[in-house]
Biopython code that builds the backbone (N, CA, C, O; Angstrom):
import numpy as np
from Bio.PDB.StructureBuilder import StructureBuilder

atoms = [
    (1, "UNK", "N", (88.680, 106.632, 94.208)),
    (1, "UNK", "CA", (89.732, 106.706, 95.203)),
    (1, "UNK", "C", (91.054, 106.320, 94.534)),
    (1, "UNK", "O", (91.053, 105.239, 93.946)),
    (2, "UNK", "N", (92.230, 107.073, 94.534)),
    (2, "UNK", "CA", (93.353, 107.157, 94.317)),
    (2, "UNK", "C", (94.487, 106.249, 94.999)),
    (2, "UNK", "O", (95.046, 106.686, 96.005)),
    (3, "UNK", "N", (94.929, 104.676, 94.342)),
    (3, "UNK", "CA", (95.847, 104.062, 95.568)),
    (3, "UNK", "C", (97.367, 104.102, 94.932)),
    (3, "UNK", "O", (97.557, 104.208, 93.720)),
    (4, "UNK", "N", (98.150, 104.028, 95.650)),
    (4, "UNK", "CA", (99.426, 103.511, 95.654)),
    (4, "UNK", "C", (99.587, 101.732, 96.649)),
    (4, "UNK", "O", (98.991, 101.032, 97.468)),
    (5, "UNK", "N", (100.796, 101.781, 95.835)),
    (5, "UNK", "CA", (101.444, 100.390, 96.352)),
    (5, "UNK", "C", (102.272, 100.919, 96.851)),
    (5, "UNK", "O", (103.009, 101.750, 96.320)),
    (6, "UNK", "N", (102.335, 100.294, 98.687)),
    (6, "UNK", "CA", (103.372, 100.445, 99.424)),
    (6, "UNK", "C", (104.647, 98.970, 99.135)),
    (6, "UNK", "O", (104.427, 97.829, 99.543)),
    (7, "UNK", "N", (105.366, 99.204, 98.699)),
    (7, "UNK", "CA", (105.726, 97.666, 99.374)),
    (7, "UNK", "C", (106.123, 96.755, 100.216)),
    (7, "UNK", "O", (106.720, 95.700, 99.998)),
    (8, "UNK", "N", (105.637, 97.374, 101.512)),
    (8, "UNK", "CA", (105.824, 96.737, 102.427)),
    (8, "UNK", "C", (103.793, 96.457, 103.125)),
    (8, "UNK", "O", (103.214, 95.507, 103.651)),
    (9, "UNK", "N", (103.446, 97.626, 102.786)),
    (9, "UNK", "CA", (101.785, 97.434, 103.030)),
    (9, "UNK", "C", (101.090, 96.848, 102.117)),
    (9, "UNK", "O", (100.191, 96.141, 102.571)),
    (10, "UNK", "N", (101.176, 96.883, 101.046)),
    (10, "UNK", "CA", (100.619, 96.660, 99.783)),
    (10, "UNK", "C", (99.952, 97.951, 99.132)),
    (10, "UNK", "O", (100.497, 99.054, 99.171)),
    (11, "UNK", "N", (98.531, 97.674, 98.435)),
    (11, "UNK", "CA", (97.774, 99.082, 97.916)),
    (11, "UNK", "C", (96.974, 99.566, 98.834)),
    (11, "UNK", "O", (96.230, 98.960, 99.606)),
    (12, "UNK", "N", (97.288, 101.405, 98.634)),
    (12, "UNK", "CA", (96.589, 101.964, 100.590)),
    (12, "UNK", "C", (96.059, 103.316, 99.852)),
    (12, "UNK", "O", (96.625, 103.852, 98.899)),
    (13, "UNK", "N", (95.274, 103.607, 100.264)),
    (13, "UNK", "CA", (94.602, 105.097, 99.717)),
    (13, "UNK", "C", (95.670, 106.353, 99.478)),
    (13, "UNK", "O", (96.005, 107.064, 100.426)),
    (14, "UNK", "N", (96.020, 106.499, 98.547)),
    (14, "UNK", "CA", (96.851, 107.931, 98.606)),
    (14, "UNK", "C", (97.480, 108.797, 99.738)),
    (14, "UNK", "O", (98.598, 109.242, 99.997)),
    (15, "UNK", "N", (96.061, 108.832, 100.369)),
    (15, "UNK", "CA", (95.855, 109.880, 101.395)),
    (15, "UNK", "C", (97.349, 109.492, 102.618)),
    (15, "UNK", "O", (97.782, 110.210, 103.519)),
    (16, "UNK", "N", (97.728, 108.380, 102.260)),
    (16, "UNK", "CA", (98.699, 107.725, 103.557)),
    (16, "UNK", "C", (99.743, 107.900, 103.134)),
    (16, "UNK", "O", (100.524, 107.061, 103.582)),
    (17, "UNK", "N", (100.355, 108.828, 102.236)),
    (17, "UNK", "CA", (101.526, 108.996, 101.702)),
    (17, "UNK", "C", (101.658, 110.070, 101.823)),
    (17, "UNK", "O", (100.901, 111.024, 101.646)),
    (18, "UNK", "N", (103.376, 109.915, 102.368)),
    (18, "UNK", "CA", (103.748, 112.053, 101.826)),
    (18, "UNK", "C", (104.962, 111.614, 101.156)),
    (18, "UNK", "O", (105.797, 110.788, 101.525)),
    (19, "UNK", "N", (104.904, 112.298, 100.136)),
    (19, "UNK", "CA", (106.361, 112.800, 99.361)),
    (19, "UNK", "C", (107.723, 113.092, 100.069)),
    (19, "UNK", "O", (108.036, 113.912, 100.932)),
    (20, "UNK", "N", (108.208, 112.426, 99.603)),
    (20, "UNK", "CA", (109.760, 112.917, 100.456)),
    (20, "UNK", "C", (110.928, 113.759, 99.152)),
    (20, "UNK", "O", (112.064, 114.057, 99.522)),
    (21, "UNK", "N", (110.537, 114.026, 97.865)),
    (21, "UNK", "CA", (111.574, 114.446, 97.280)),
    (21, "UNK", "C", (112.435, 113.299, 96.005)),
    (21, "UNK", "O", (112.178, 112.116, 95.785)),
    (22, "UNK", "N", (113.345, 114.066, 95.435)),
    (22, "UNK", "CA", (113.539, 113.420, 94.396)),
    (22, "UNK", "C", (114.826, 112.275, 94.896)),
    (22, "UNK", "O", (115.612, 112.827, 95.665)),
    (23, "UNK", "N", (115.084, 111.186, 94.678)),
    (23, "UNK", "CA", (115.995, 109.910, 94.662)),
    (23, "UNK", "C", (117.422, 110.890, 93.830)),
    (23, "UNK", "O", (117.533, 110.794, 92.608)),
    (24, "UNK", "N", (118.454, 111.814, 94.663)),
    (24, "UNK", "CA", (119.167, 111.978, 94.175)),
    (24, "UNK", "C", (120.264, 112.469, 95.358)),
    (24, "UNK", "O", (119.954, 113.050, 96.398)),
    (25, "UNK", "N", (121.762, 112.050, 94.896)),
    (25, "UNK", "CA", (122.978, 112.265, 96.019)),
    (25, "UNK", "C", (122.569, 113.088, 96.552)),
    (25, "UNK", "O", (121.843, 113.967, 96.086)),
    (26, "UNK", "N", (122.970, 112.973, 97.705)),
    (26, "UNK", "CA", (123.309, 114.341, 98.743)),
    (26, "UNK", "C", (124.641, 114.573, 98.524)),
    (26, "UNK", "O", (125.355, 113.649, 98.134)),
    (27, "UNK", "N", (125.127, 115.783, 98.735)),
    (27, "UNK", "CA", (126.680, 116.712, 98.462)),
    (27, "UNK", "C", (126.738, 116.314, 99.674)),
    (27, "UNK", "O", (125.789, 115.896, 100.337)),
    (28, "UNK", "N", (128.294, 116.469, 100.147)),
    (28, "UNK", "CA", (128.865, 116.301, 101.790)),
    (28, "UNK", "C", (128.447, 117.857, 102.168)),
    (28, "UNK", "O", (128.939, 118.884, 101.699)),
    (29, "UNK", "N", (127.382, 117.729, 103.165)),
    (29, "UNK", "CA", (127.154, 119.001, 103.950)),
    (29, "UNK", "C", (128.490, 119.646, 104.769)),
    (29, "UNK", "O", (128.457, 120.874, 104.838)),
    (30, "UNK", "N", (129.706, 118.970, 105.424)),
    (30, "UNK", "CA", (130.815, 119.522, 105.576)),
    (30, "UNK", "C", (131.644, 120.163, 104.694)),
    (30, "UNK", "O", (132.237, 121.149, 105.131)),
    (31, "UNK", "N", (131.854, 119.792, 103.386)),
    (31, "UNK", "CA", (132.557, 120.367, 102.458)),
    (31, "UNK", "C", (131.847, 120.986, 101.136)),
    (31, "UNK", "O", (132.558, 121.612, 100.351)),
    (32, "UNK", "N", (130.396, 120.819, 100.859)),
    (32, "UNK", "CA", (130.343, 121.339, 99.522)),
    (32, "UNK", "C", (129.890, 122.707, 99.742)),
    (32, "UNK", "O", (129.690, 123.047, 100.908)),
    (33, "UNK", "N", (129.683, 123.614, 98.721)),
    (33, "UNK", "CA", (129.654, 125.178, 98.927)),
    (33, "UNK", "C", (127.809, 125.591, 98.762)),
    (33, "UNK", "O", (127.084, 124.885, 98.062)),
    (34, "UNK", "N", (127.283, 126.799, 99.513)),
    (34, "UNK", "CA", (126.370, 127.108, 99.418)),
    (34, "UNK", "C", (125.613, 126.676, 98.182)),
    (34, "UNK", "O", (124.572, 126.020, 98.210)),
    (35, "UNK", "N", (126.391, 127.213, 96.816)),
    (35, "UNK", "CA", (125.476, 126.958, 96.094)),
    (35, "UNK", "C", (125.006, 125.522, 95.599)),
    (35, "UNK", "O", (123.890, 125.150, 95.238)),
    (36, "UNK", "N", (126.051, 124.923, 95.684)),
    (36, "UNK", "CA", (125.925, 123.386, 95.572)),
    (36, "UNK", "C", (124.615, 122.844, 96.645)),
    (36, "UNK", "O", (123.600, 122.330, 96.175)),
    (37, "UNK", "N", (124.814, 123.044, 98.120)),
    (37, "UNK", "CA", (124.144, 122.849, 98.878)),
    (37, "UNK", "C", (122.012, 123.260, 98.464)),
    (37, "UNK", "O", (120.993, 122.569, 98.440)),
    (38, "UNK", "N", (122.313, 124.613, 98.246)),
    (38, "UNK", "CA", (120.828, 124.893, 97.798)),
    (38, "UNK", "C", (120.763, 124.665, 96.341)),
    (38, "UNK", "O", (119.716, 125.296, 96.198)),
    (39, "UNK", "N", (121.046, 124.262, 95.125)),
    (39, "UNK", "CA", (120.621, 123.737, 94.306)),
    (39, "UNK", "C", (120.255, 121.702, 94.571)),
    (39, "UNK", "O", (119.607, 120.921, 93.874)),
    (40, "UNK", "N", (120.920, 121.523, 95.693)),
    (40, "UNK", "CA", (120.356, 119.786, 95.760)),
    (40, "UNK", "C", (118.943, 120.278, 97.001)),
    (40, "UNK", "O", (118.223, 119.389, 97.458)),
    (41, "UNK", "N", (118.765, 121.561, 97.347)),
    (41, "UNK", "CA", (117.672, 121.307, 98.363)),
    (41, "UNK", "C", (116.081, 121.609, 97.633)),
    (41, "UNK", "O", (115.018, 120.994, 97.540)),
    (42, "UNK", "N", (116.765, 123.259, 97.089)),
    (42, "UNK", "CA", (116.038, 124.073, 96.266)),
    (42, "UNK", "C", (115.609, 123.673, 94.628)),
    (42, "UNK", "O", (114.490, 123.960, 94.201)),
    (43, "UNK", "N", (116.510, 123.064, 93.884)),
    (43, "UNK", "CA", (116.562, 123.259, 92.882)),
    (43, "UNK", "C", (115.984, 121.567, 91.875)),
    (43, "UNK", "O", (116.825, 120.670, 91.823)),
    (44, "UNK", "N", (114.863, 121.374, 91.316)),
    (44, "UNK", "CA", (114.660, 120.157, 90.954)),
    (44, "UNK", "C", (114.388, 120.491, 89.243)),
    (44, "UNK", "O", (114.192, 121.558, 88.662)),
    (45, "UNK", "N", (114.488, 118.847, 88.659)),
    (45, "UNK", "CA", (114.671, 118.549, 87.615)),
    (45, "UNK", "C", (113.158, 118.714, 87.021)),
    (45, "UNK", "O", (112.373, 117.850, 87.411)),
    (46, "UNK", "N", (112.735, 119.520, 86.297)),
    (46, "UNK", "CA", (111.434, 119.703, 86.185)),
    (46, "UNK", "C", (111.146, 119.286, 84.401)),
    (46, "UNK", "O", (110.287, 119.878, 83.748)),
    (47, "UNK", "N", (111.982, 118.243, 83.844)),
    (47, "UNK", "CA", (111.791, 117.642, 82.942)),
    (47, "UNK", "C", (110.353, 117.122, 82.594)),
    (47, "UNK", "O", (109.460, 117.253, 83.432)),
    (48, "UNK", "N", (110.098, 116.518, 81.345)),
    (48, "UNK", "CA", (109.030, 115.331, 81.413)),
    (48, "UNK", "C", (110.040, 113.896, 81.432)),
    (48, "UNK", "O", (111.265, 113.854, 81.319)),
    (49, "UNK", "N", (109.355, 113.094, 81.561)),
    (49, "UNK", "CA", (109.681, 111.325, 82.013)),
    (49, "UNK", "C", (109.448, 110.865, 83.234)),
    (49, "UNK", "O", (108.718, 111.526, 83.972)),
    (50, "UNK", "N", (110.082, 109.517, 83.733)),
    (50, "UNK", "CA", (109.627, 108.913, 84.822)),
    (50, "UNK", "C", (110.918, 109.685, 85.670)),
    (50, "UNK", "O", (111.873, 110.166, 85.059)),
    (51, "UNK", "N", (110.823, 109.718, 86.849)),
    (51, "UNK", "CA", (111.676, 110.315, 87.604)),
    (51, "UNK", "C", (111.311, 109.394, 89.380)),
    (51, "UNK", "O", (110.184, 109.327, 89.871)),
    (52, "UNK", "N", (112.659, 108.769, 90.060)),
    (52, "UNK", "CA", (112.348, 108.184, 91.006)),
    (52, "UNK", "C", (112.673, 109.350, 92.153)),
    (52, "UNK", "O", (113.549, 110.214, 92.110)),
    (53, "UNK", "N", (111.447, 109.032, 93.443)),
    (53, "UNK", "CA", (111.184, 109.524, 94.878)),
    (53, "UNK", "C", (110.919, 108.923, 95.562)),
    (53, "UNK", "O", (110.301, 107.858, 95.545)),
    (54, "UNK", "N", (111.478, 109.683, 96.545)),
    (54, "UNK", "CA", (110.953, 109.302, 97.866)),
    (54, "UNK", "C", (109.737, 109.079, 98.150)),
    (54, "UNK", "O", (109.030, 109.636, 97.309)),
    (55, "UNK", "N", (109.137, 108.539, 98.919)),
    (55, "UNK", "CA", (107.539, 108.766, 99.580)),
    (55, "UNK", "C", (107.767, 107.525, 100.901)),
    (55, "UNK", "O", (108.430, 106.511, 101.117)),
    (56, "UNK", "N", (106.521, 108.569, 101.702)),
    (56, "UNK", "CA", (106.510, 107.661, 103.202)),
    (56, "UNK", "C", (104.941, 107.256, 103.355)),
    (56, "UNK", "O", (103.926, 107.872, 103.031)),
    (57, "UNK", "N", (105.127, 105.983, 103.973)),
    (57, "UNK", "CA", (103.893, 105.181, 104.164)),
    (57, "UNK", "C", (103.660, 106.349, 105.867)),
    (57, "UNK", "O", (104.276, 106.023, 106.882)),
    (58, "UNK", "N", (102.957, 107.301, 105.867)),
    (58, "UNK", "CA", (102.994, 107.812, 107.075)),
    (58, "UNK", "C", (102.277, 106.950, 108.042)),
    (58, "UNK", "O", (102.587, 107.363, 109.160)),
    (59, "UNK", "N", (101.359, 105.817, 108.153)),
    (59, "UNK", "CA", (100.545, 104.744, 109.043)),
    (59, "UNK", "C", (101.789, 104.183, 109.671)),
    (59, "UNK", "O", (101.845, 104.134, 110.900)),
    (60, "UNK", "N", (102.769, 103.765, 108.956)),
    (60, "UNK", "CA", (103.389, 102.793, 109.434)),
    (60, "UNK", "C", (104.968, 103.557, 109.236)),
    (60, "UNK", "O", (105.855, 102.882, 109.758)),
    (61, "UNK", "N", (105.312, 104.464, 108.768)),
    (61, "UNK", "CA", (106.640, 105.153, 109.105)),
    (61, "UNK", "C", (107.446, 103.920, 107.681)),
    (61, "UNK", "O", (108.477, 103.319, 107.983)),
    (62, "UNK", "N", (107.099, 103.808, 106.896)),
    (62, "UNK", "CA", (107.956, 103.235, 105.492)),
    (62, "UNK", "C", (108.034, 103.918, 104.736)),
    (62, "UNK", "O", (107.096, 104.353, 104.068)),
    (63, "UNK", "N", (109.604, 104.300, 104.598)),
    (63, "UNK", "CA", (110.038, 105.223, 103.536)),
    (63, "UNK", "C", (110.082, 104.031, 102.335)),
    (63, "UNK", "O", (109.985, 102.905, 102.824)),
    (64, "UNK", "N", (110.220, 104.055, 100.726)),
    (64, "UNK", "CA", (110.284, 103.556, 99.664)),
    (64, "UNK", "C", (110.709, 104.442, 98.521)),
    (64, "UNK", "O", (110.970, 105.628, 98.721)),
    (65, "UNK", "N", (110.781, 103.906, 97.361)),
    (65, "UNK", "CA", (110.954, 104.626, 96.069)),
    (65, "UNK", "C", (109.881, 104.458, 95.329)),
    (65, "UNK", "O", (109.352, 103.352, 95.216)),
    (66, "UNK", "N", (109.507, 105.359, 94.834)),
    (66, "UNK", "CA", (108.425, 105.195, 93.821)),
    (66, "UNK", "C", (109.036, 105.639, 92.744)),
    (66, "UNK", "O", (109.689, 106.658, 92.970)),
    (67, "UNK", "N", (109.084, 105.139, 91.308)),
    (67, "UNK", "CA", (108.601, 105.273, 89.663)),
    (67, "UNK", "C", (107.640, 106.098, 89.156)),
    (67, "UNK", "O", (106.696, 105.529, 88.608)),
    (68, "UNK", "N", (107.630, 107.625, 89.206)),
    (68, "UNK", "CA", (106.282, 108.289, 88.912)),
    (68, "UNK", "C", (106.665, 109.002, 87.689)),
    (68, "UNK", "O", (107.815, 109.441, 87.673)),
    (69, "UNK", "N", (105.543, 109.305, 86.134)),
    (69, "UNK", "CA", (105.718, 110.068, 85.454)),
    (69, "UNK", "C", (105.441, 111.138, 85.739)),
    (69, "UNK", "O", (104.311, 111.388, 86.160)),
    (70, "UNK", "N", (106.434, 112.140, 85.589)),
    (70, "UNK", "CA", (106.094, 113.676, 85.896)),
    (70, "UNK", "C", (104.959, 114.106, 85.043)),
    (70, "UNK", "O", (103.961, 114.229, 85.753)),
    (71, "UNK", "N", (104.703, 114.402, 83.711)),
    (71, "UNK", "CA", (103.633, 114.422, 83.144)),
    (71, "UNK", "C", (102.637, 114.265, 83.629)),
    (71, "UNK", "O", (102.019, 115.228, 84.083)),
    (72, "UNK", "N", (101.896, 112.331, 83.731)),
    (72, "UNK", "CA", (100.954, 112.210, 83.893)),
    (72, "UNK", "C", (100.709, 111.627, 85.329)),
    (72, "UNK", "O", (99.636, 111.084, 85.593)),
    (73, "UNK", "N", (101.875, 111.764, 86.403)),
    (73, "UNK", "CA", (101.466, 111.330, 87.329)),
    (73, "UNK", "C", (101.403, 110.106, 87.773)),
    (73, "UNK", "O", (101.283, 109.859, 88.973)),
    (74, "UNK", "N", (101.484, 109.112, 86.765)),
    (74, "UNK", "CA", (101.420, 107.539, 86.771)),
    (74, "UNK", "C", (102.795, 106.803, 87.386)),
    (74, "UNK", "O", (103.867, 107.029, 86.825)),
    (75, "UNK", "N", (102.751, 106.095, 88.319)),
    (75, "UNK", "CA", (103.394, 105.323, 89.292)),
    (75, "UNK", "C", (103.365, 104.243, 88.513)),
    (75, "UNK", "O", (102.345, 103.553, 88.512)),
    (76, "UNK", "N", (104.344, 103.936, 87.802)),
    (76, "UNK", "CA", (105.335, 102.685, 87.255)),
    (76, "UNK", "C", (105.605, 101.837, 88.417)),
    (76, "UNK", "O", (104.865, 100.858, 88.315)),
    (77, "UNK", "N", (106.329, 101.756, 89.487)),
    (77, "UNK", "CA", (106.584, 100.677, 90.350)),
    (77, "UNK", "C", (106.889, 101.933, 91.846)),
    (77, "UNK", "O", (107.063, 103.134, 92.050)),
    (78, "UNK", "N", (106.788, 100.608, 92.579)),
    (78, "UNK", "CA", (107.342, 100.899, 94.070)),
    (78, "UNK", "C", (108.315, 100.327, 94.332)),
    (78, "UNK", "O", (108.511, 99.326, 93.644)),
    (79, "UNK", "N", (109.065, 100.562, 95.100)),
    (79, "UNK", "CA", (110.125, 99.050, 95.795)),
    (79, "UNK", "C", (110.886, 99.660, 97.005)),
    (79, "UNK", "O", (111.059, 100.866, 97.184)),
    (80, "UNK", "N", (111.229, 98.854, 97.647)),
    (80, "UNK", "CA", (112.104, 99.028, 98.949)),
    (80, "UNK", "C", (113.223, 99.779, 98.745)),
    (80, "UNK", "O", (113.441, 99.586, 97.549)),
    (81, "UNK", "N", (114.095, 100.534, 99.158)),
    (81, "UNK", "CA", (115.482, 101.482, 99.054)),
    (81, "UNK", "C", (116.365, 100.428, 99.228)),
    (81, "UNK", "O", (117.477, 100.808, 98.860)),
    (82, "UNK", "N", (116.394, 99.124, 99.670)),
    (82, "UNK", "CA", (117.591, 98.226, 99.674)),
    (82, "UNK", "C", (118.201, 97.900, 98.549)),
    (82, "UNK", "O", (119.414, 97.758, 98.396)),
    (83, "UNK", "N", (116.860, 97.707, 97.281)),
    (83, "UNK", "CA", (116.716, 97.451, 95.622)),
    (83, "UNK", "C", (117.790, 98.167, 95.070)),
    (83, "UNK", "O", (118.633, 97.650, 94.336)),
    (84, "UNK", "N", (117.770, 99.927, 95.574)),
    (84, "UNK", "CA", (119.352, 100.739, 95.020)),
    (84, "UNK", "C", (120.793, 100.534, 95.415)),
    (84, "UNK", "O", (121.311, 100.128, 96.455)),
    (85, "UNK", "N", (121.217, 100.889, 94.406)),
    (85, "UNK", "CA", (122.556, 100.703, 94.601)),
    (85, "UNK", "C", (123.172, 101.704, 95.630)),
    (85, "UNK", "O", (123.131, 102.874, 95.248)),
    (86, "UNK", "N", (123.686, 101.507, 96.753)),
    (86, "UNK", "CA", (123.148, 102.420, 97.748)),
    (86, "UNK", "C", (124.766, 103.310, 97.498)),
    (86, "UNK", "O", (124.888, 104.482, 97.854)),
    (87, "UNK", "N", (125.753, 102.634, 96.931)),
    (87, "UNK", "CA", (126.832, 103.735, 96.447)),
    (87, "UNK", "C", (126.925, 104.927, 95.628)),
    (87, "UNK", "O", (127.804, 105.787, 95.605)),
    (88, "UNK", "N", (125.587, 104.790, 94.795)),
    (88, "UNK", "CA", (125.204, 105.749, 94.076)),
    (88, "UNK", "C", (124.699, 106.595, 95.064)),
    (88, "UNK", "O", (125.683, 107.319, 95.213)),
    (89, "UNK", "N", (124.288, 106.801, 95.447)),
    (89, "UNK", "CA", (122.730, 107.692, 95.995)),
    (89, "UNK", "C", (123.625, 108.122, 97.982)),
    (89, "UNK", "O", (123.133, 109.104, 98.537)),
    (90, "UNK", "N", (124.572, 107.500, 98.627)),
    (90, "UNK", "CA", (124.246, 107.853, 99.589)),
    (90, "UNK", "C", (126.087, 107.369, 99.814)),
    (90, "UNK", "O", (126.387, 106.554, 100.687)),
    (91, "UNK", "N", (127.334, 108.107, 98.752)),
    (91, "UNK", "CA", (128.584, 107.810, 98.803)),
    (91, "UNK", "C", (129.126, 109.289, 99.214)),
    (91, "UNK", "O", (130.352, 109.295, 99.327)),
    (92, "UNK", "N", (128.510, 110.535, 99.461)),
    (92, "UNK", "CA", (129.125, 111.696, 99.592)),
    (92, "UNK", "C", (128.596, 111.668, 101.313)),
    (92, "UNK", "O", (129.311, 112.413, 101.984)),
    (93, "UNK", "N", (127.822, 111.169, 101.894)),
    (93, "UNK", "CA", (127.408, 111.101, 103.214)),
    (93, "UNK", "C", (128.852, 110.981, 104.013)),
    (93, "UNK", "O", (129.666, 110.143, 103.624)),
    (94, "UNK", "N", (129.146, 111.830, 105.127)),
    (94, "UNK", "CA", (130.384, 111.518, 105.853)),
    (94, "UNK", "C", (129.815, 110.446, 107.116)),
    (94, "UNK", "O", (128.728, 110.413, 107.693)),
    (95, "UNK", "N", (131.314, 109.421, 107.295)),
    (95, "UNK", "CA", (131.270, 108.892, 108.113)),
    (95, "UNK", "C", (131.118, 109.443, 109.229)),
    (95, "UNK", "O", (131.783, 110.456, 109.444)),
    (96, "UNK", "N", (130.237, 108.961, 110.226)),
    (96, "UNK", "CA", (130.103, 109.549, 111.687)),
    (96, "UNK", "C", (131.212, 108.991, 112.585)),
    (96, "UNK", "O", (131.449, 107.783, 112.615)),
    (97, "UNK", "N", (131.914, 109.918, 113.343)),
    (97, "UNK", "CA", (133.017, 109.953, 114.267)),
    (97, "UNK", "C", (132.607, 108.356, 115.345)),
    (97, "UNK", "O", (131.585, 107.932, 115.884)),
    (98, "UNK", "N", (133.799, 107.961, 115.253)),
    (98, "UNK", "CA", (133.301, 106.745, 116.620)),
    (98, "UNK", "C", (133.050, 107.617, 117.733)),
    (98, "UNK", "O", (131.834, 107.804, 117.749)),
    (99, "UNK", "N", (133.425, 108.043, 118.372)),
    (99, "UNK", "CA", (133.118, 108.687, 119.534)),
    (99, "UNK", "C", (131.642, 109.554, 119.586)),
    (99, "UNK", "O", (131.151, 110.057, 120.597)),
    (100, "UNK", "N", (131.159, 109.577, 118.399)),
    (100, "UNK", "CA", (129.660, 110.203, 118.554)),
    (100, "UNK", "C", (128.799, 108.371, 118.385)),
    (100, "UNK", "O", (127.584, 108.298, 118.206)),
    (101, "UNK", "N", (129.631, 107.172, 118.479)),
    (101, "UNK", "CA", (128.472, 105.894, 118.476)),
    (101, "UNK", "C", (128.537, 105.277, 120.367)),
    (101, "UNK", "O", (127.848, 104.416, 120.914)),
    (102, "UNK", "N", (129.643, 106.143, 120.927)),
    (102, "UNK", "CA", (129.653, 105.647, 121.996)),
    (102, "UNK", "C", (128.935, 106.587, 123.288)),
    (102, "UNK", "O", (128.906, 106.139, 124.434)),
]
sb = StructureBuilder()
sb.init_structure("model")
sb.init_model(0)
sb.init_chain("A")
sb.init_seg("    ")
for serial, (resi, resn, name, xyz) in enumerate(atoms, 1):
    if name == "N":
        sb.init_residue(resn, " ", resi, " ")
    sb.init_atom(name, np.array(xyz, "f"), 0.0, 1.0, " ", f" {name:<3s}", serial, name[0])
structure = sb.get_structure()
């Protein structure tokens, strides 16, 4: 049997995880251009090395990052999304209008 470490569950059978995609900016969906747009949806880094993702604890609804080698598949670490530097990864996101919090 195949486990991962959640880190918020601890180690849970594989089977309780789905992939969410690769740990990389989003473009501002208001301003960047088609192709920009479908190369961050469509288009991934299909290198060898460790490369960080998404994945969801689907039991319990916990998104995290995982450390996985593309190669061999091997999960280096887990950790919480608070751990990133969240200016990197989530600074092209537009602010939401006050009037859409009220």
């Amino acid at each position: 049997m195949k486990i991962m470490n959640c880190p918020l569950n601890g180690p849970r059978n594989i089977s309780e995880f789905v992939y969410g995609g690769e740990v990389k900016q989003m473009p501002d969906p208001a301003s960047c251009t088609d192709k920009e747009w479908a190369e961050y949806v469509f288009y991934h880094n299909n290198g060898t090395g460790v490369v960080r993702e998404w994945w969801l604890h689907a039991p319990s609804g916990y998104w995290f990052i995982a450390e996985r080698h593309r190669v061999s598949g091997e999960v280096s670490r887990t950790y919480d999304p608070s751990e990133l530097d969240q200016s990197e990864f989530f600074a092209a996101i537009p602010a939401v209008p006050e009037e859409a919090n009220s």
